[in-house]
N, CA and C atoms as an extended XYZ file, in Angstrom:
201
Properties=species:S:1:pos:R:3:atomname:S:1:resname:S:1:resid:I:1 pbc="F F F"
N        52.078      115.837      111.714 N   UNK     1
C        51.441      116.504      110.603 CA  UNK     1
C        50.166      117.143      111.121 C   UNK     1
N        49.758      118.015      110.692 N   UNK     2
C        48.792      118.954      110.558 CA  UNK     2
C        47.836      118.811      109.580 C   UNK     2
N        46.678      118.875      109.394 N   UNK     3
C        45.901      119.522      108.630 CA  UNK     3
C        44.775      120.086      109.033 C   UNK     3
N        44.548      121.106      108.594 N   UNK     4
C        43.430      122.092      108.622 CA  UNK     4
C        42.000      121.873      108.662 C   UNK     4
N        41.163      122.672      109.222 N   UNK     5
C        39.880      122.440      108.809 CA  UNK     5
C        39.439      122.350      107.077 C   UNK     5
N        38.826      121.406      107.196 N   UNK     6
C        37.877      121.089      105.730 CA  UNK     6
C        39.253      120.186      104.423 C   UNK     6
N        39.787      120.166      105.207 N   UNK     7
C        41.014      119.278      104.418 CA  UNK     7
C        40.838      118.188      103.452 C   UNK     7
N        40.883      117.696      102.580 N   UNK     8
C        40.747      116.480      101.879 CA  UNK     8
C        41.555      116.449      100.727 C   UNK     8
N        42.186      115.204      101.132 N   UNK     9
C        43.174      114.667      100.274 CA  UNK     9
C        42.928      114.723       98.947 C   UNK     9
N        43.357      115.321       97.554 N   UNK    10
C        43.873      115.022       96.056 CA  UNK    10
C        43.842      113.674       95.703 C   UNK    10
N        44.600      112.547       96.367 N   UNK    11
C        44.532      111.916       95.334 CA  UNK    11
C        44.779      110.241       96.522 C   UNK    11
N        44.565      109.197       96.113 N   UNK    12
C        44.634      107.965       96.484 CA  UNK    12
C        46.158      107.639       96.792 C   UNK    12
N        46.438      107.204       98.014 N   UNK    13
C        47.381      107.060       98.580 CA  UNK    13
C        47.774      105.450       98.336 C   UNK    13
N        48.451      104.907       98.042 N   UNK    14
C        49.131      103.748       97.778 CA  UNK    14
C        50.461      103.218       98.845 C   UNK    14
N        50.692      104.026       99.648 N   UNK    15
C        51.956      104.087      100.320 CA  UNK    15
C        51.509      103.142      101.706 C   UNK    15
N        52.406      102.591      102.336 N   UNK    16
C        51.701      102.164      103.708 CA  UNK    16
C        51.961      102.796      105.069 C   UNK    16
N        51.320      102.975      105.675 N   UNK    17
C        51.669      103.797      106.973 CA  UNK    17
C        51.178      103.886      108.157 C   UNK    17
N        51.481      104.326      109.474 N   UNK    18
C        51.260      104.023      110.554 CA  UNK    18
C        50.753      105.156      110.947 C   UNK    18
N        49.492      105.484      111.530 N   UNK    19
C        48.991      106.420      111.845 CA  UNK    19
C        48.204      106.859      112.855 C   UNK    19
N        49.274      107.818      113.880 N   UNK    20
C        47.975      108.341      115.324 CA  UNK    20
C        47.152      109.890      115.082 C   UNK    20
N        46.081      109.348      115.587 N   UNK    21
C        45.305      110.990      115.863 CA  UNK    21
C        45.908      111.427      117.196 C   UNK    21
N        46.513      112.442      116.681 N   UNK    22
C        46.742      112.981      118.467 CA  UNK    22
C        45.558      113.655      118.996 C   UNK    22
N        45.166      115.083      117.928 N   UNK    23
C        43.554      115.452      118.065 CA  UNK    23
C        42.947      115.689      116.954 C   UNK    23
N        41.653      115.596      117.073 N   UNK    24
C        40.823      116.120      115.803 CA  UNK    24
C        40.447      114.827      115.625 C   UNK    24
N        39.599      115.001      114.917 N   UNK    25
C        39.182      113.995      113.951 CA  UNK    25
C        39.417      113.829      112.802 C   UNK    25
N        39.538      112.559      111.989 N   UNK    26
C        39.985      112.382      110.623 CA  UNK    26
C        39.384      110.952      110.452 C   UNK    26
N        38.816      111.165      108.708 N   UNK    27
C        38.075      110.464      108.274 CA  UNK    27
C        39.030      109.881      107.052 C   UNK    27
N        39.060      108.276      107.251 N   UNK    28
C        40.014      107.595      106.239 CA  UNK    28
C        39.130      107.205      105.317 C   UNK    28
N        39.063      107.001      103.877 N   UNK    29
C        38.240      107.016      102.867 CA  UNK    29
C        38.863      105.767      102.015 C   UNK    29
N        38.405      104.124      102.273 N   UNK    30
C        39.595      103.372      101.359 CA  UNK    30
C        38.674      103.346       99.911 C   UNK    30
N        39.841      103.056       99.175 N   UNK    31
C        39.210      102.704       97.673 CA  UNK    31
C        37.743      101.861       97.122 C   UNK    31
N        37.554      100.626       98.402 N   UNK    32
C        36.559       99.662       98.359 CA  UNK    32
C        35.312      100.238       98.325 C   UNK    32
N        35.416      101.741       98.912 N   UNK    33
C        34.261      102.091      100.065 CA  UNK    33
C        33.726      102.480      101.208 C   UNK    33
N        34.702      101.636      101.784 N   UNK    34
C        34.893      101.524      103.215 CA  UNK    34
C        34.925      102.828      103.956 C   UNK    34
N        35.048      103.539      104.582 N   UNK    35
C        34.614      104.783      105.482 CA  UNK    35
C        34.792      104.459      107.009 C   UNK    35
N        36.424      105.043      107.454 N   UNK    36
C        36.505      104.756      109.528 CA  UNK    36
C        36.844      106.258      109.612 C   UNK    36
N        35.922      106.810      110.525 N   UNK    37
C        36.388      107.954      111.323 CA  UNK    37
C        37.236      107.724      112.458 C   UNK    37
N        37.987      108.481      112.718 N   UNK    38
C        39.080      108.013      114.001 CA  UNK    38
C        39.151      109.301      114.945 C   UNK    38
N        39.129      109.339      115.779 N   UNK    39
C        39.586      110.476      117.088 CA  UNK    39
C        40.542      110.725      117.590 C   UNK    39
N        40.905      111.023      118.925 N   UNK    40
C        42.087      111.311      119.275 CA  UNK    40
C        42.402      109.769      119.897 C   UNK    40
N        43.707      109.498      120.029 N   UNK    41
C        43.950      108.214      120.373 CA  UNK    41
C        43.903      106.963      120.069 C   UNK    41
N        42.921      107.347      118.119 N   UNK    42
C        42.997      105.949      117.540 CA  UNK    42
C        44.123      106.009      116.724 C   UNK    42
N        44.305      104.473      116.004 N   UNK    43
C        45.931      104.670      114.830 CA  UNK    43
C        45.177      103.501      113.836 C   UNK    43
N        45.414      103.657      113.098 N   UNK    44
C        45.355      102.447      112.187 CA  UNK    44
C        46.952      102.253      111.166 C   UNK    44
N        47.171      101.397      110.720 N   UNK    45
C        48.302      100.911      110.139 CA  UNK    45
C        47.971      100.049      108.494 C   UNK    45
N        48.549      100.259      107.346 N   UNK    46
C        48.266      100.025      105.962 CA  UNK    46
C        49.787       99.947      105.711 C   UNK    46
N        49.379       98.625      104.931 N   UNK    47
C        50.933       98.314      104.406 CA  UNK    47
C        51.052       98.903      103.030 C   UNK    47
N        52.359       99.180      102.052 N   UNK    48
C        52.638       99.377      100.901 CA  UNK    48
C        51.888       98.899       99.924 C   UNK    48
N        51.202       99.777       98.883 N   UNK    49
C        49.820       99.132       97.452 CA  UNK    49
C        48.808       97.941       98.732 C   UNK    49
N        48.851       97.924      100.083 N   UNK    50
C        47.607       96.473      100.689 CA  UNK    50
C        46.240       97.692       99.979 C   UNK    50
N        46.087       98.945      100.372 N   UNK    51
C        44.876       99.354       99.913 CA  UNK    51
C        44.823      100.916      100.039 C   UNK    51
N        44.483      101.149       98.757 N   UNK    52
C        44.286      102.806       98.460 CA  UNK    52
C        43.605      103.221       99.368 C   UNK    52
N        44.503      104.400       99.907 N   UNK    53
C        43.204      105.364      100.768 CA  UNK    53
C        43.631      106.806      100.379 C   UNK    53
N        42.665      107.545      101.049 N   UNK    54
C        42.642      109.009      101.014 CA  UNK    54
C        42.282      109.354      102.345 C   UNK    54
N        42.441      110.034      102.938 N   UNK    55
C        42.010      111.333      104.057 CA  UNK    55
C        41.322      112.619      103.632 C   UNK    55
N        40.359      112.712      104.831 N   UNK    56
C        39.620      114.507      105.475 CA  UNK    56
C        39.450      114.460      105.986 C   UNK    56
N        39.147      115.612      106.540 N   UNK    57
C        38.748      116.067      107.961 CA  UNK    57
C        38.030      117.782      107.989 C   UNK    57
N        37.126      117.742      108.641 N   UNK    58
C        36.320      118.876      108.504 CA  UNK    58
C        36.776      119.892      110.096 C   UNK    58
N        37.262      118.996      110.920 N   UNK    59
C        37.494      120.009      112.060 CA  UNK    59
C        38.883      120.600      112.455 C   UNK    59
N        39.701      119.393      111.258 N   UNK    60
C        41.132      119.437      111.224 CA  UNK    60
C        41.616      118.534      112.078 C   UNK    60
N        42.811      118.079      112.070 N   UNK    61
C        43.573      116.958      112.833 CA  UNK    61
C        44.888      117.049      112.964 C   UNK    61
N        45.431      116.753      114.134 N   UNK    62
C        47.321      116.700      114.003 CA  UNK    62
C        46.980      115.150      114.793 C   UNK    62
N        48.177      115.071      113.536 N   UNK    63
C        48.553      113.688      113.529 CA  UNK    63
C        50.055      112.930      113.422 C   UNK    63
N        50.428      111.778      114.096 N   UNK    64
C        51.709      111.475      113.775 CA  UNK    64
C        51.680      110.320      113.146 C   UNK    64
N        52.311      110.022      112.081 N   UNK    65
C        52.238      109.221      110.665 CA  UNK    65
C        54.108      108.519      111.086 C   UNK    65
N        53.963      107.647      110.672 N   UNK    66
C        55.106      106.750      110.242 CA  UNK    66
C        55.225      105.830      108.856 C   UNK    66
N        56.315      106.859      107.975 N   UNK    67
C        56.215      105.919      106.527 CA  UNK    67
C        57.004      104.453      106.788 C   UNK    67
């Protein structure tokens, strides 16, 4: 997946998923508060409803996601 410069997600994600930065940066936004920027080469992983998040990214990012 792709997204563009200045990108930000609509709406709270509930789904769980596996996720690499290949490049760019991208900023995960969870429901709590919480705030992780990630780079190229990080992944983080969220299971099904464990915790709402959203995504952006201001420089844009491709990324590979696993539902």
């Amino acid at each position: 997946v792709e997204y563009s410069k200045n990108y930000k997600a609509d709406h709270w994600c509930q789904k769980g998923h596996i996720l690499l930065v290949l490049s760019g940066d991208l900023t995960t936004e969870l429901d709590d508060g919480r705030v992780f920027t990630l780079s190229a080469g990080m992944s983080y992983q969220v299971a099904d409803y464990a915790e709402a998040h959203r995504s952006s990214t201001s420089t844009g990012a491709q990324l590979f996601i696993v539902d």
